[in-house]
N, C-alpha and C positions, 0 to 999 in steps of 0.2 A: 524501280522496285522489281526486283527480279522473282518471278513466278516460281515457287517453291511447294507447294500446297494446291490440293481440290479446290478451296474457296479462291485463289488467284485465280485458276484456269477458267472456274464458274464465270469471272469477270469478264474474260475474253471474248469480244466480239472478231467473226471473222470480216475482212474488210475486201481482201484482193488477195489473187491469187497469183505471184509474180515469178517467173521461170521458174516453175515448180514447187514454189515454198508462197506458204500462208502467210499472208501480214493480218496483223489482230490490233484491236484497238482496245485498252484497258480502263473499264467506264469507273475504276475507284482511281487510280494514277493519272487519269488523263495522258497516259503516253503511246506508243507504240512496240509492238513486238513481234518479231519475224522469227521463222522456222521453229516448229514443235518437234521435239519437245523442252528443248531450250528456249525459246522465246527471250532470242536477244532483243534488251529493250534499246528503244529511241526517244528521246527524248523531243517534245516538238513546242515545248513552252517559250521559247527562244520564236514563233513566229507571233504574229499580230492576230490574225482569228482565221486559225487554218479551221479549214472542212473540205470534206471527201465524201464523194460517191460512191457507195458498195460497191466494189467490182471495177474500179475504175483506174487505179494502180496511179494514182498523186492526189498528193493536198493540194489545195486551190490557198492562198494565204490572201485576204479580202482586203482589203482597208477604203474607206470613204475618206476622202479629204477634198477642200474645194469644187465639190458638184460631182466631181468625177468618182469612180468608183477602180481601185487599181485591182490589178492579178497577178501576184507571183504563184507561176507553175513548182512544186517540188516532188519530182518523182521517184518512185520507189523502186528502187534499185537491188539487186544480186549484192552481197558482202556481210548484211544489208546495211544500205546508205538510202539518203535524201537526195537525190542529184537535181540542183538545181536545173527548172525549164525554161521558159521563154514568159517575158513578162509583157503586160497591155493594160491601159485604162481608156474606158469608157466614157465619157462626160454625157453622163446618165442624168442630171439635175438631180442630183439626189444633195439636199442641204446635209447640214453636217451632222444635225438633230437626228439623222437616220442612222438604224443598225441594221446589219445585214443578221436575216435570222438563222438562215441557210442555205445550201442550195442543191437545185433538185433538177432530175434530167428533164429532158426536151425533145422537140421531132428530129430525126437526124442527127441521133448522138447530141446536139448540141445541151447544155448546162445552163441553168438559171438560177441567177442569184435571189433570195428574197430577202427584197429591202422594206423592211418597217418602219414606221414613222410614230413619235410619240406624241401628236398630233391629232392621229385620226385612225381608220380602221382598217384604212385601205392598205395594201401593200404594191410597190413594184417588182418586176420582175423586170432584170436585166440578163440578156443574151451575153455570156461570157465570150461565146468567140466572135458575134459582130458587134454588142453593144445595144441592141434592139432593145425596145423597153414596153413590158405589158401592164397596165394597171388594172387590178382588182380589188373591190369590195368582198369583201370575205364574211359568211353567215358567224354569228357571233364564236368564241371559241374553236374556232378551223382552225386546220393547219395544211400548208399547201402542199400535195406530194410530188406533184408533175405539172409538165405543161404538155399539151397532148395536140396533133396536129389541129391546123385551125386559123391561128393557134387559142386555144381554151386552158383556163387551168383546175387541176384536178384537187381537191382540198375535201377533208373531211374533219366531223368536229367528235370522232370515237364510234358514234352509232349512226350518222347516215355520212353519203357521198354526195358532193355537192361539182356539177361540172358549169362553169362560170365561163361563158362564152358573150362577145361584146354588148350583145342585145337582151338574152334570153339564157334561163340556166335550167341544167336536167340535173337529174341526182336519183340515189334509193336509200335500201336501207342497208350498211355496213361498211365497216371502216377496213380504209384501204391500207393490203396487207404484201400487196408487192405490185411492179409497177415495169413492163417491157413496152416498148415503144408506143402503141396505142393501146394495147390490151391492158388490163389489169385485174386483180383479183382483190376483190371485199370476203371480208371476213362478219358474219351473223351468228346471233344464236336464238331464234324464234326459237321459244321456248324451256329455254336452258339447251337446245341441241347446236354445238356447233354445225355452220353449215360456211359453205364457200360459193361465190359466182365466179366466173368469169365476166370481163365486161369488156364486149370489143363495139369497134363501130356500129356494129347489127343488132347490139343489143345486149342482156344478162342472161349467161349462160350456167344453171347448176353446175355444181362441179359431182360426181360420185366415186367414192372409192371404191372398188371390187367388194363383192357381194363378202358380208361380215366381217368388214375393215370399216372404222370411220376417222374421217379425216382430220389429223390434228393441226398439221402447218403445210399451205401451198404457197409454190413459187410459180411466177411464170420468168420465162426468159427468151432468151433469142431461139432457143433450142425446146421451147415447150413447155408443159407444164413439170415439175416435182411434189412430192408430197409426200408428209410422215405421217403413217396409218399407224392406227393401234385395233386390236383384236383381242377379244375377250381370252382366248386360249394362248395366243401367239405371243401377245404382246406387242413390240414396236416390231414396224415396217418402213419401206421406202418403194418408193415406186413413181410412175410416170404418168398416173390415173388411166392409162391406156394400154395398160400391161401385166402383170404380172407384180405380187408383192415381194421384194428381197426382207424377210424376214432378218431381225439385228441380235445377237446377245446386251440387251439391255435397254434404255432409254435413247430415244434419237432425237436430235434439233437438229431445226436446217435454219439456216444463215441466207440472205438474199443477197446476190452477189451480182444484181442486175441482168444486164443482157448473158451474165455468164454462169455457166453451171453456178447452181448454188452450194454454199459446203455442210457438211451434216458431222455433227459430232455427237458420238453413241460413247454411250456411259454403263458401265453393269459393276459387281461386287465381282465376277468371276473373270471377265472381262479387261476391265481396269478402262482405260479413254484412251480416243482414239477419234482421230478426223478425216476427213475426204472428201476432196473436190476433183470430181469428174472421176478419172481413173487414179488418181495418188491419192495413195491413204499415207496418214501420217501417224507415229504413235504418240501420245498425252501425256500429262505427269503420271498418271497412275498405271500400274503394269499390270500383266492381270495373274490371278489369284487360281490358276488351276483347282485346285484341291475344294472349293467351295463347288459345290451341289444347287443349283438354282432349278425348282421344280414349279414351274404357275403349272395351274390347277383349277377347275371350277369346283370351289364347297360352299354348300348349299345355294347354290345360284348364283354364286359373287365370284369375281376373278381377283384370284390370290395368287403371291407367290412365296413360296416356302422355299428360306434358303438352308441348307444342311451344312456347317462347318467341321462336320469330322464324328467320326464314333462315339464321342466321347462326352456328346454336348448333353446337357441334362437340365439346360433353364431355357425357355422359350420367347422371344419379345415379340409381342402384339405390337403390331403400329398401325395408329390409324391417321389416317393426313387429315389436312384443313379442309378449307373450303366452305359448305361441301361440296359447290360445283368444282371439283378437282381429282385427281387420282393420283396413283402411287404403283410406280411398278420396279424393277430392279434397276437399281440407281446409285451413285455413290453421293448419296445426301447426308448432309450436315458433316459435313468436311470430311466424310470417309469413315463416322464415328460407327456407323453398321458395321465398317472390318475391322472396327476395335472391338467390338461387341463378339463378331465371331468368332474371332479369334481368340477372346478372352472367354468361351465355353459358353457362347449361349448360339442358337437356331432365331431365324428368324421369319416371324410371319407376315408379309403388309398383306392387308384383308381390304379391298375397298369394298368397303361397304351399302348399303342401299341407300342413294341419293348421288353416289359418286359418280361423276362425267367421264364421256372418251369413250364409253361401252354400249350406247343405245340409248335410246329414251325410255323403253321400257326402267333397266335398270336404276336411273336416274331419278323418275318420275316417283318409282314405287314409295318412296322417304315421303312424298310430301304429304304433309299435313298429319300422316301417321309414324312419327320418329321414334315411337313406344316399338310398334312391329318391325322397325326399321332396326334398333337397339335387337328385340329378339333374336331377329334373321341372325345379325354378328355374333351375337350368344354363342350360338349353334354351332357356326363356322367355324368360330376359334375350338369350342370343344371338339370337333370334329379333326381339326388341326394338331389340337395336342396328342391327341391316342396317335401320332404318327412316330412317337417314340414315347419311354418312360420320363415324360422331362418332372422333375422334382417339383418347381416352379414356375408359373407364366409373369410376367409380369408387363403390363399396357403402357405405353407411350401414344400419349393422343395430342397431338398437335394444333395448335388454334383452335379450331372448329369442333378438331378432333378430339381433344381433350373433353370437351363436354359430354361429346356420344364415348369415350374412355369410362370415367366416370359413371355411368349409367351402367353400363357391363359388369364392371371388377366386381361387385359384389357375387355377382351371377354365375360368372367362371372361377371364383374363390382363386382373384390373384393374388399372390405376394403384397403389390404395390402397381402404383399408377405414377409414373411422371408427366407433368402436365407442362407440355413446353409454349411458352407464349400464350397463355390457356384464354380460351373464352368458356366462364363458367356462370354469367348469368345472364342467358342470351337473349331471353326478352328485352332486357333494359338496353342491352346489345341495338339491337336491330330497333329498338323505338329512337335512339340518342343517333342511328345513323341515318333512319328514315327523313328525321327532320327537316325539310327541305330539299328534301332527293326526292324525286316522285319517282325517278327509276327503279331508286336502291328501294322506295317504299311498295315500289309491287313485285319486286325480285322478292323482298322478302316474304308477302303475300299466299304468292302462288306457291309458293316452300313451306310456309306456315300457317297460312290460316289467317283471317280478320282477327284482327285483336293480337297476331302472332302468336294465338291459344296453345298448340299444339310445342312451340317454343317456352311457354311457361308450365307444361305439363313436364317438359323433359327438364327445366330446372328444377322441379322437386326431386325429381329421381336423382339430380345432382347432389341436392341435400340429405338424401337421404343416404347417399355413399359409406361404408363404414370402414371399404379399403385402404390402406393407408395409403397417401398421397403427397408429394412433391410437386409442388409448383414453384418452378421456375420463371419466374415473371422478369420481364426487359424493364429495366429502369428508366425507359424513354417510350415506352411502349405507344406509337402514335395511331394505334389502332383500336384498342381496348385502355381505359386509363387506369394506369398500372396502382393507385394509390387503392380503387376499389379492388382489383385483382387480389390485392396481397390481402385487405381488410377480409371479402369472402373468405378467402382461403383460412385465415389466421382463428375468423369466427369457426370455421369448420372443425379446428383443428390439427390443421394439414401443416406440414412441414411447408416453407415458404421458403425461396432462396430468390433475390435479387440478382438477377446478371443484367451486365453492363449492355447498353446497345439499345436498339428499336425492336421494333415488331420480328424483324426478317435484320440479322446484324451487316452493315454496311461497310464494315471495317473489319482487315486479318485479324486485327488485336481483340476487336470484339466477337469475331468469328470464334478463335480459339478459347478466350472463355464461355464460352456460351456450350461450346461442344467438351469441354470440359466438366463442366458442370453439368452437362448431359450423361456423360459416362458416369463420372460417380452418383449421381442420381438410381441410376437404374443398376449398377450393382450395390448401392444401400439397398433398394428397395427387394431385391434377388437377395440378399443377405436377413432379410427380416427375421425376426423370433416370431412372426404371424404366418408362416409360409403354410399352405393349405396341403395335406399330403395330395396328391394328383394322383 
């Protein structure tokens, strides 16, 4: 499948960095692709059950048969090619009932296979270059990431670490989120705030970002720590948490690429994508768009960013993302459908709003329990937003989450219309039907809402009460919200309803493009209205 489109490149994981050029792993095709921004693919369905190591430049091709467990080396080669390596099997006693689940580094470079059995709970771990074999009991739901001098192995099951050594086993709290020879980094969020350790032999070490930067993704590696900050004004960063922040035009991810620099690919509307590991940067499918104006801004206490398409623009889009533990800063989301929008005469505003994560706990904090004040705060903003030129029409895109606190606004700022993508619009019933048996998910929601989720059925009247016209776009597979009530609400409301193909978040190009279709015309019907509010 050859990568054509924002939503291919979205798929792309980075894998190894090989004379120069990026090998990428494609999690909808299950294949391979080298060099950006071409990304010739490879095809590797033709092996038995290949797996790779981040950063490790070859597939390992596994197979179990008669007790033993084999290794075909295939490495990643310049052209780009497979060149076959050196092969070895182990007489592991692993019966044939076993599957290899993956496999994960070791002391000294070396690689371990993990074999599962369906059987029982345990797993073995076998030494790919000498054959050595460790068994573990594994705490219910783990998943193993390393084997760590000792030897010990490192496994977490999401929210704690568990270190599983012959006799005796340590652990904390956070799941682990990259992994260099014996150090490692967990990833927490006491209290909605992300937070990172370090974790070496001596112990859990905080990680901090330079003073009003917080920390979104760390690496450790042979070479140290990395990490992508975000800042209420700045927006994304990169940096070494021991230095200085390089500031990005746009959204950054970084990619762990083991013992080796990790790679970081930044994304903006003005910018276009664009990758880089270590010193080479490489350019991405999208080019970048001089002529767009990207202005973040603090209005009324919330970090926005206001994008400007041209002189001439005179409709505005509100977007508010999911979540709400989440944010939104300059990005090329939903398949690039923003540079259809700006380019098609509208401005755009993403406003995170109060409860949005990445900016502090202050800002975070202030939504909960109170999403009345948290809706006014946005009020505010956007109005403050629109005096920044004569736009004729606003018009709101609220996203999952977002779409509810949408809703609650339109009336207030007298938009046009509201498109509701993926909408959650009766959150109480929401968060009671997910609670059920999550005692996690039942005090996440809690501490955000209130006993009883009160504060969550205060803001669904305000829902009902909406008189703006609205489009909801509901997924016909929706595995998050069920979509047959979605449409029902909506329909009882009044609201225009439109069915797109796909789940919650679309899994597929095909369903990618109508989703992002049906987005576009959405929000120029609704910029089209005969209800448009003079501004």
């Amino acid at each position: 499948m050859p990568i054509e489109t924002i939503f291919g490149e979205d798929h792309l994981t980075p894998v190894a960095c090989v004379a120069g050029e990026l090998w990428y792993f494609n999690d909808v095709s299950g294949t391979l692709h080298a060099g950006a921004p071409r990304y010739t693919e490879m095809a590797i369905d033709h092996l038995a059950a290949p797996f790779l190591v981040p950063g490790d430049g070859r597939i390992l091709d596994l197979e179990i048969a008669g007790g033993a467990l084999s290794v075909r080396n295939h490495l990643l080669a310049p052209g780009p090619s497979l060149t076959r390596g050196p092969a070895t099997s182990h007489p592991a006693g692993i019966d044939d009932g076993c599957s290899v689940d993956g496999v994960v580094p070791g002391p000294e470079r070396t690689r371990f296979a993990v074999v599962t059995s369906s059987t029982g709970p345990g797993v073995r771990l076998v030494c790919l270059r000498t054959g050595r074999t460790l068994d573990a009991d594994l705490p219910p739901g783990a998943t193993v990431h390393a084997v760590l001098s000792g030897p010990v192995v490192l496994a977490d099951d999401g929210t704690r670490y568990t270190i599983l050594g012959p006799e005796t086993s340590t652990g904390g709290e956070g799941a682990v989120v990259s992994v260099s020879g014996d150090r490692f980094v967990v990833s927490s969020d006491p209290k909605g705030e992300r937070a990172f350790d370090l974790v070496t032999p001596t112990g859990a070490h905080r990680l901090r970002a330079p003073s009003g930067w917080s920390p979104v993704q760390v690496t450790v590696s042979a070479d140290g720590l990395d990490a992508v900050c975000l800042h209420r004004e700045h927006g994304y960063g990169v940096c070494s948490l021991d230095g200085d922040v390089e500031p990005v035009p746009g959204t950054a991810q970084l990619f762990d690429l083991g013992e080796h620099h990790p790679a970081i690919r930044v994304t903006g509307l003005a910018s276009g994508s664009t990758w880089r590991c270590g010193a080479a940067r490489f350019a991405g499918i999208a080019g970048p768009r001089p002529a767009y104006r990207v202005c973040p801004e603090i209005v009324e206490g919330l970090p926005c960013v206001h994008v400007r398409s041209g002189d001439a623009a005179d409709r505005l889009l509100v977007a508010l993302h999911g979540g709400p533990d989440s944010h939104e800063w300059d990005d090329l989301r939903y398949g690039g459908a923003y540079r259809s929008l700006l380019d098609g005469g509208f401005d755009l505003a993403l406003v995170n709003f109060p409860g949005s994560r990445g900016f502090g706990p202050e800002l975070q904090q202030s939504a909960w329990n109170d999403w009345g004040e948290a809706a006014s705060t946005t009020v505010a903003a956007v109005e403050r937003l629109r005096t920044r030129r004569p736009y004729r029409c606003v018009v709101v895109l609220g996203v999952s989450f977002g779409a509810w606190l949408a809703t609650q606004i339109a009336d207030r700022i007298r938009a046009c219309g509201v498109v509701a993508l993926s909408p959650i619009l009766e959150l109480r019933r929401h968060l009671d039907h997910h609670a059920r048996g999550d005692t996690r998910f039942a005090q996440w929601a809690r501490d955000r809402f209130g006993p009883g989720f009160a504060a969550a059925a205060d803001g669904d009247a305000r829902v009902r009460a909406c008189t703006t016209r609205v489009t909801a776009l509901i997924p016909a597979d929706d595995e998050r919200v069920p979509s047959a009530a979605s449409a029902a609400f909506a329909t009882g409301q009044g609201w225009s309803t439109v069915v797109v193909r796909g789940s919650h978040y679309p899994s597929t190009e095909a369903d990618a493009d109508a989703r992002w279709e049906a987005l576009l015309r959405a929000v120029d019907s609704a910029a089209a209205s005969p209800h448009e509010h003079a501004l």
